[in-house]
DRENBA-378825 format. One line per field, with one value per residue (C-alpha): x, y, z; residue in one letter. Coordinates in steps of 0.5 Angstrom, whole numbers, plus 500, padded with zeros to 3 digits. Last residue first. Example, Ala and Ser with C-alpha at 12.3 -4.5 7.8 and 13.67 -1.06 7.14 Angstrom:
REM residues 2
px = [527,525]
py = [498,491]
pz = [514,516]
type = [S,A]
//
This chain:
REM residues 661
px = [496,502,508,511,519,523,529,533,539,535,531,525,519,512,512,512,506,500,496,502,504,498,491,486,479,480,477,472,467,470,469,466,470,476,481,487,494,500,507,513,519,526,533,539,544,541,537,530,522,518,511,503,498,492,484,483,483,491,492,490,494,500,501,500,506,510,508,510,517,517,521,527,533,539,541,543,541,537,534,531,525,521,516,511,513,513,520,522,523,526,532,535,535,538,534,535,539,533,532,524,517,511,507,499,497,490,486,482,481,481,476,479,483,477,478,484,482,488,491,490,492,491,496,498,504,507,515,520,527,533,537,537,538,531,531,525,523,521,519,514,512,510,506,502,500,498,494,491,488,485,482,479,476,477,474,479,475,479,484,483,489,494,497,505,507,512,515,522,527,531,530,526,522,520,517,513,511,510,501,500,502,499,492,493,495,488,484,487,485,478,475,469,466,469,466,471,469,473,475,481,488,487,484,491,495,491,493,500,501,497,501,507,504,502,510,513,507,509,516,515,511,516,522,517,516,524,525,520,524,531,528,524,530,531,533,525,524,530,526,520,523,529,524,520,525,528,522,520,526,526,519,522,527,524,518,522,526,521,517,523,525,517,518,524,521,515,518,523,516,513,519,518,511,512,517,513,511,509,510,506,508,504,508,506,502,507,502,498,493,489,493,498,500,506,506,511,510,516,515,519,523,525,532,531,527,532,532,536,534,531,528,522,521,516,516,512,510,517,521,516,522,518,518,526,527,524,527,534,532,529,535,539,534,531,539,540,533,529,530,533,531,524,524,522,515,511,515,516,521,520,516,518,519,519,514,511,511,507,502,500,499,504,501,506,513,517,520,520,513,510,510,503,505,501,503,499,494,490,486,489,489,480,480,483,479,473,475,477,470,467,470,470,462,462,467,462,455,459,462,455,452,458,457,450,450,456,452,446,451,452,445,443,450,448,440,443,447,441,437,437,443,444,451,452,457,458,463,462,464,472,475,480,475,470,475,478,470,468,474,472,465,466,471,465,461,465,466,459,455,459,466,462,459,465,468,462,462,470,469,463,467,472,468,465,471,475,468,468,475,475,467,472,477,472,468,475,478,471,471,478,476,471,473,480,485,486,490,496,498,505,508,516,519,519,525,525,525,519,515,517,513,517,511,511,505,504,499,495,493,488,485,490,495,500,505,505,510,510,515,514,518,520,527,531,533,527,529,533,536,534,528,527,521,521,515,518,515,512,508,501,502,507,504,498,500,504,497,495,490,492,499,503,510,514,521,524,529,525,520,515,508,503,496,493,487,485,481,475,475,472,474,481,481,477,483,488,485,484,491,494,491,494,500,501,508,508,512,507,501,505,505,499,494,499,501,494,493,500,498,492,494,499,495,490,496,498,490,489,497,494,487,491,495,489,485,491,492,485,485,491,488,482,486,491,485,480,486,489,481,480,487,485,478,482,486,481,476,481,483,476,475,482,478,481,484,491,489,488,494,498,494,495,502,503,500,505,511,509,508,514,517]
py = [460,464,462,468,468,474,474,476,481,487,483,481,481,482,479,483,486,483,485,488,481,481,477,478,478,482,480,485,480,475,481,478,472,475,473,469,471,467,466,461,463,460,460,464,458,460,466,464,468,464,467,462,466,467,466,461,455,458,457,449,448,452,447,442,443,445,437,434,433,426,426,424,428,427,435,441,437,432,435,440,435,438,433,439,446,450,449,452,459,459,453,459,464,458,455,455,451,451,457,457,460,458,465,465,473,474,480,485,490,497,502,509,505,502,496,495,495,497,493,491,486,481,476,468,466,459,457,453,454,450,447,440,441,445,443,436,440,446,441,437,445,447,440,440,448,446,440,443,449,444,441,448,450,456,464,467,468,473,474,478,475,475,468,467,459,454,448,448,443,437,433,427,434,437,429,429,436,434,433,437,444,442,440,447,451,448,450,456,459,459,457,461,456,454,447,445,443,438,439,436,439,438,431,429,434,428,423,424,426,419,414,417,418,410,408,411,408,401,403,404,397,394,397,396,388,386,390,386,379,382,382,376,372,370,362,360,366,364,364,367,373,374,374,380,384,383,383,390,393,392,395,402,402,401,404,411,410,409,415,419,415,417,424,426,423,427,433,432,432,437,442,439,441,448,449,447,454,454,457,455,456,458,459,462,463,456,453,449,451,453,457,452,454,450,447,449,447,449,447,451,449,456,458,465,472,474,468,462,455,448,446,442,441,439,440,441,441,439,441,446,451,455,448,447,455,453,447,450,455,452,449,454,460,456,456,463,467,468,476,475,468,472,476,482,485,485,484,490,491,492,486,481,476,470,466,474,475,469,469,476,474,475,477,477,476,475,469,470,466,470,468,467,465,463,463,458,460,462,469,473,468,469,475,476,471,475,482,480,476,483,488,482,483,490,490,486,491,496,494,492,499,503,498,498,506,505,501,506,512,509,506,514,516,511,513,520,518,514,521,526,529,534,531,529,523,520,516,513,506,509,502,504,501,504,510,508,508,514,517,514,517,523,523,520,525,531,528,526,533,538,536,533,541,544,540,541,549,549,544,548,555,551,551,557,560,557,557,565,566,562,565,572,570,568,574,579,575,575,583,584,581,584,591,591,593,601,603,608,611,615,617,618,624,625,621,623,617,619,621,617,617,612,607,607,603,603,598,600,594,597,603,603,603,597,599,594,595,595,598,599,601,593,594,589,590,593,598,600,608,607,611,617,621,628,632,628,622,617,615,615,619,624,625,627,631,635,635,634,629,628,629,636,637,632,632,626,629,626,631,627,626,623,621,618,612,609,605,609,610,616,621,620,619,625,629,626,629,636,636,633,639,644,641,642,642,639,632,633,632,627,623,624,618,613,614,613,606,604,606,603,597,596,598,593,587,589,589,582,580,583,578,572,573,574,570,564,567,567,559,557,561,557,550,553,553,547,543,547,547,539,538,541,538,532,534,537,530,526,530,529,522,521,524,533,533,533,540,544,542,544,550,552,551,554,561,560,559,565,569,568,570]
pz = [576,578,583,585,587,592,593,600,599,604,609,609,615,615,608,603,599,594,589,584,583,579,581,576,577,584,591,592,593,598,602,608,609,608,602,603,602,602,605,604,608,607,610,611,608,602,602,602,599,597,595,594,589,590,588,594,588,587,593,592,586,588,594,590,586,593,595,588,587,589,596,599,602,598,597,592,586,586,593,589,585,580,579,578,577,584,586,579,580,586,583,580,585,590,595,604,608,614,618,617,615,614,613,612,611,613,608,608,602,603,599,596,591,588,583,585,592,597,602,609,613,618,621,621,622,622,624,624,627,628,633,628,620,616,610,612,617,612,607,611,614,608,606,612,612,605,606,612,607,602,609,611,605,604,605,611,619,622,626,632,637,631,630,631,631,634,633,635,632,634,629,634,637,630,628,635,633,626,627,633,630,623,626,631,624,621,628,628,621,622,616,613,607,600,597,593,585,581,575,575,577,584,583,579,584,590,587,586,592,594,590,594,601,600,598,604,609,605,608,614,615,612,616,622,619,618,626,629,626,628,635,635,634,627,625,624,620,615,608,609,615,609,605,607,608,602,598,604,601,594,594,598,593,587,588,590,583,579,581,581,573,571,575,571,565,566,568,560,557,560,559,551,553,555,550,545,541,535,528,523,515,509,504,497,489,487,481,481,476,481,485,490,498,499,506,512,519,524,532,536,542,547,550,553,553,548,544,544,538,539,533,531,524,519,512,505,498,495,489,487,488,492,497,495,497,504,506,504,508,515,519,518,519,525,528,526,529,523,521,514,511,512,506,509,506,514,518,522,527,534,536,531,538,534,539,540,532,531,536,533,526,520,513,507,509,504,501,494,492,498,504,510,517,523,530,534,539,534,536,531,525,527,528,521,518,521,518,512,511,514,509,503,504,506,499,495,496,496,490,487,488,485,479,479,478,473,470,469,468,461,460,460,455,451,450,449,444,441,441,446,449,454,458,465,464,471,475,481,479,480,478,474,467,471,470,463,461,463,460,453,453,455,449,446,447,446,439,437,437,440,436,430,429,430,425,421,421,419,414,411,412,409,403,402,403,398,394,395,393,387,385,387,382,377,377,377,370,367,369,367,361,359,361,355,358,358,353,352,346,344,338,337,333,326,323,316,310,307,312,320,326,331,334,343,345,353,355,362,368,372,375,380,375,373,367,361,355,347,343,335,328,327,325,331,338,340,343,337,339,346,348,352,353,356,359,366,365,370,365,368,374,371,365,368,374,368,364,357,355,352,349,345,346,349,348,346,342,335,338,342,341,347,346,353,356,348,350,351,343,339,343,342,335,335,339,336,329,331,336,328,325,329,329,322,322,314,317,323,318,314,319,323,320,318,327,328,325,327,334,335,331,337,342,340,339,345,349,346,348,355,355,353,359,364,362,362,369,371,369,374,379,379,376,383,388,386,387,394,396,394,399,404,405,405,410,414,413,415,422,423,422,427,432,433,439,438,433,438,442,436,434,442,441,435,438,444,439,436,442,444,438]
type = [X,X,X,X,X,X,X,X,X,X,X,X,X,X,X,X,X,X,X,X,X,X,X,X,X,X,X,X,X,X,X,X,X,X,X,X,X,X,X,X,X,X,X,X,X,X,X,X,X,X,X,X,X,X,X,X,X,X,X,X,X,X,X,X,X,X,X,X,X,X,X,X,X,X,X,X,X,X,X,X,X,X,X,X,X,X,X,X,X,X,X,X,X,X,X,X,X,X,X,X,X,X,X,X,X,X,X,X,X,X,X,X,X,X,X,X,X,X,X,X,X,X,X,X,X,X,X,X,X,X,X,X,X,X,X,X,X,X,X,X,X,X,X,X,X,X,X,X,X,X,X,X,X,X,X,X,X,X,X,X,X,X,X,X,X,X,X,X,X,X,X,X,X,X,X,X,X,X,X,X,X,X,X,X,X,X,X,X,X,X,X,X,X,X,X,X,X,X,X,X,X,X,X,X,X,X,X,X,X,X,X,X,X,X,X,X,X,X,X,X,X,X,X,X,X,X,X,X,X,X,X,X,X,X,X,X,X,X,X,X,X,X,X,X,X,X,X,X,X,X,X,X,X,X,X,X,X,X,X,X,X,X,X,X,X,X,X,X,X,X,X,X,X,X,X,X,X,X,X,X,X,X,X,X,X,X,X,X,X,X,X,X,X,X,X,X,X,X,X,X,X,X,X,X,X,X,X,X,X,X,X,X,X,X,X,X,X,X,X,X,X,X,X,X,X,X,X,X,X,X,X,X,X,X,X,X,X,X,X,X,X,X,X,X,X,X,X,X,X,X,X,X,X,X,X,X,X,X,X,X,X,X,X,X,X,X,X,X,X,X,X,X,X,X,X,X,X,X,X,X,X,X,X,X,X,X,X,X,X,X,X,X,X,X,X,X,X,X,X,X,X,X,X,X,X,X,X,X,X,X,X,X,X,X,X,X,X,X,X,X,X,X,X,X,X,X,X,X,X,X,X,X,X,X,X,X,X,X,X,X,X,X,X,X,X,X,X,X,X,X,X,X,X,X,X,X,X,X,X,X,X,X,X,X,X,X,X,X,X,X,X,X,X,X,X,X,X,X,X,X,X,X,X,X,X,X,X,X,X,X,X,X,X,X,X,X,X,X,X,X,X,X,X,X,X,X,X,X,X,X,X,X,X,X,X,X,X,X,X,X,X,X,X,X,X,X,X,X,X,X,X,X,X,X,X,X,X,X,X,X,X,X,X,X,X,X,X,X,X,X,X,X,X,X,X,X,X,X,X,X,X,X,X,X,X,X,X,X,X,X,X,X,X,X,X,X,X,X,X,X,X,X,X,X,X,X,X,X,X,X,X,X,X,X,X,X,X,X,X,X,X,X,X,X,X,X,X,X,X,X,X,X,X,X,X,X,X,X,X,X,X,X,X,X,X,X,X,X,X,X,X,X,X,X,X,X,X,X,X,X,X,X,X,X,X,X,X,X,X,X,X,X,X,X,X,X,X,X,X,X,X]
//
């Protein structure tokens, strides 16, 4: 059964890849066969039936003649006579296949030829005939019937041998059937066969034909198509043909050749457009961010995923509405869907939301991308980050109401004053009058150092080159010393300064350094109540080369240090920005909120960054670095919080804040 099935199988499998015109052509092939096959057989059947009742009417007469002949002789019992007349009658046709003469009890007593062999091959008798008293069913004296032999068809003739009314006995003649029929009837079968043959053999031979020379090339053909078709243009047909399919297989491999050559051609090309444009996404400062027509995120560029810190998660195939902060998301959504919508093209938002790293503003661009034939293909967003203007913003106000705030006051005073004097100046004592001009005079100086800090941050912000020269640090802290000496007295406050015997000459210029001391130690005497302490070190130092760890850097450390009220941590990590004024909060000293600004800027121009360090009710030191004359060189490109170390002195609850360009 198994075997069966795997042969109907393969006969299915084998006939699925016949063409179409094959599958025809076999069919049609068939049913002319089947046709040709049964008017065949059809034919010999007719042949063959007319040649059996030709042979039965023979065996009959056949009978009938030699029964006519015999009766009277076996009447008489003269069986010698009738073998004699059997005998010639026998010899006398080679139809005749066997004579046979039974008593009216059906025992054989006489046949030829003679022989029990014989009798039991041609009749299956044993010496005896038996028949029904009326085989016939009627009163015809004869019985006919065929037996196949392997020599052929035989036509037996039983025939009652009867003499006036006296049942004799039964004669029996078997005939061969008639030679030209049997040969017609073999001829016609075997030209039947050899044409059915011939036929399929013709079917079978341009099937096999059709397969090597026309299907097989075509199916090559086909699938060569499907995979150019695919985009594999590498594929090719290796086929030995010749003629106008050999032609068509050569102009195939030719395409496919210019097809593989033209696609590397093109995604070189595409390569190198991908590559630029997603150099260029990544180098935008912006964050820029591309939506599918659902809302999911298709490309996102390093900005974007640092503004909306996307770090450990992949964005890429999420719907956006699922991984926007909250308040971003409710701001933006409806938004979003009406421009999917095709409802609107674009928006602007700014929006103020909280993530990890702190509450930031963010500015929202999203505008619809559109096909040719307008349709919605995406959004396009961009994402920035405005937090630093916004905080710049809010520092200009500030400073704009604290500049205002200093010109009014000191403005306002020196009108007065100076009315007073032009109004009544005859009526005041030359006293009061050296007093109305002293705190005019003083404030006019307060409202100079005013235009000058702010002067001199927008010249240190600018492009301005300094000329940076071996400086020795003590004639700048000397300068510092003498300058707020007086100032130090007046508060009552000591004034001193630590300064290593073999310092060595720093790389800077020496009036941007001056600048420095000057506005660290103004701030240090301005937090620093009566009795207490400011203080200026300078020593040398070592630390490692970042760029060779097996070679030590030289430095001076510059330290200002005080035992004044202190800054809290919160404040530290502001007191550098510009207008930022702690007095706002914490005390009610005067001041524009530009000096420690300042400061950074100048440190930063030695390639350095400027430290704090203060505890509140403690005091502060502020302390940086500068580069050894002789080694400006192997200062590093990059300055970290890494490059430098502590203070000579900190203690265990102090915080440290690093001011970075």
């Amino acid at each position: 059964m198994e075997l069966f099935l795997r042969a109907i199988a393969t006969v299915r499998q084998w006939w699925s890849e016949f063409t179409l015109q094959t599958k025809l052509m076999a069919l049609v092939t068939l049913m002319v066969s089947l046709l040709m096959s049964g008017v065949t057989f059809w034919a010999v059947n007719d042949i063959q039936t007319d040649a059996r009742l030709s042979d039965t009417r023979f065996g009959r007469d056949l009978a009938l003649l030699l029964a006519a002949n015999v009766s009277p002789l076996v009447a008489q019992g003269d069986r010698d006579e009738v073998a004699r007349l059997s005998k010639k009658f026998f010899d006398s046709s080679s139809s005749v296949r066997y004579i046979l003469y039974a008593d009216p009890d059906g025992d054989i007593y006489y046949g030829i030829p003679f022989s029990v062999s014989e009798v039991q091959n041609s009749l299956s008798l044993r010496r005896r005939i038996q028949l029904p008293e009326n085989p016939l069913g009627n009163t015809d004296s004869t019985w006919v019937k065929q037996h196949n032999t392997p020599q052929g068809e035989v036509t037996d003739v039983f025939v009652h041998l009867d003499h006036e009314g006296e049942d004799l006995g039964i004669l029996a003649i078997g005939t061969n059937p008639n030679p030209t029929a049997v040969v017609s009837s073999s001829l016609t079968l075997d030209v039947t066969t050899a044409v059915f043959v011939s036929i399929w053999m013709m079917v079978i031979l341009g099937a096999a034909s059709n397969v090597v020379t026309i299907t097989r090339p075509l199916k090559e053909l086909v699938v060569g198509v499907q995979s150019i078709a695919s985009g594999n243009f590498k594929q090719r047909i290796d086929l030995p043909f010749g003629g106008e399919l050999g032609e068509l297989i050569r102009s195939f491999n030719d395409m496919a050749k210019r097809l593989e050559s033209y696609e590397e051609q093109n995604i070189e090309e595409l390569t190198a457009e991908k590559a630029k444009l997603e150099a260029l996404v990544s180098a935008i400062a912006d964050g820029a961010i591309l939506l599918d027509s659902d809302l999911k995120v298709i490309l996102a560029n390093p900005a974007a995923i640092k503004i909306l810190q996307w770090q450990d998660q992949s964005a890429i195939g999420i719907d956006i509405m699922t991984i926007l902060p909250k308040a971003v998301n409710t701001e933006i959504s409806m938004p979003l869907m009406e421009i999917a919508k095709g409802e609107r093209e674009g928006a602007e938002f700014r929006i103020t939301t909280v993530l990890e790293s702190g509450e930031i503003s963010l500015r929202f661009l999203i505008m619809s991308v559109l096909s040719a034939s307008n349709t919605i293909k995406g959004i396009a967003m961009t994402v920035q980050d405005i937090t630093r203007e916004v905080e710049l913003n809010a520092a200009q106000s500030r400073f704009i109401s604290n500049v205002s705030h200093e010109l009014r006051t000191p403005l306002f005073n020196i009108k007065s004053f100076i009315e007073t004097l032009y109004e009544y100046g005859d009526e005041l004592s030359d006293e009061q009058k050296h007093e109305f001009l002293d705190t005019a005079n003083r404030e006019t100086d307060r409202l100079t150092r005013l235009v000058n800090d702010v002067l001199d941050l927008s010249r240190l912000e600018s492009a301005r080159q300094y000329r940076f020269d071996a400086t020795d640090l003590y004639q700048p802290i000397d300068q510092t010393l003498r300058t707020y000496q007086l100032n130090a007295r007046d508060k009552g406050i000591e004034l001193q300064k630590e300064i290593d015997l073999d310092i060595m000459p720093a790389w800077g210029n020496y009036d941007l350094l001056l600048q420095v001391l000057g506005n660290l130690v103004g701030n240090a005497l301005k937090f620093t109540s009566s009795g207490g302490m400011v203080t200026i070190r300078a020593y040398n130092r070592q630390e490692p080369n970042p760029n060779n760890p097996h070679h030590l850097i030289n430095r001076v450390r510059v330290e200002v240090s005080d035992t004044g009220s202190g800054i809290s941590l919160e404040d530290q990590k502001r007191i550098f920005d510009r207008f930022f004024r702690i007095e706002n909060k914490v005390h009610t000293l005067e001041g524009t909120g530009l000096g420690l600004s300042i400061v950074r800027n100048i440190v930063e121009k030695h390639h350095s960054c400027v430290h704090v360090q203060s505890e509140l009710g403690v005091g502060t030191t502020f302390w940086f670095d500068l580069s050894v004359f002789q080694d400006k060189c192997d200062l590093p490109e990059v300055l970290t919080i890494e490059s430098f170390s502590q203070p000579k002195q900190v203690s265990s609850g102090d915080v440290v804040a690093i001011a970075y360009p």
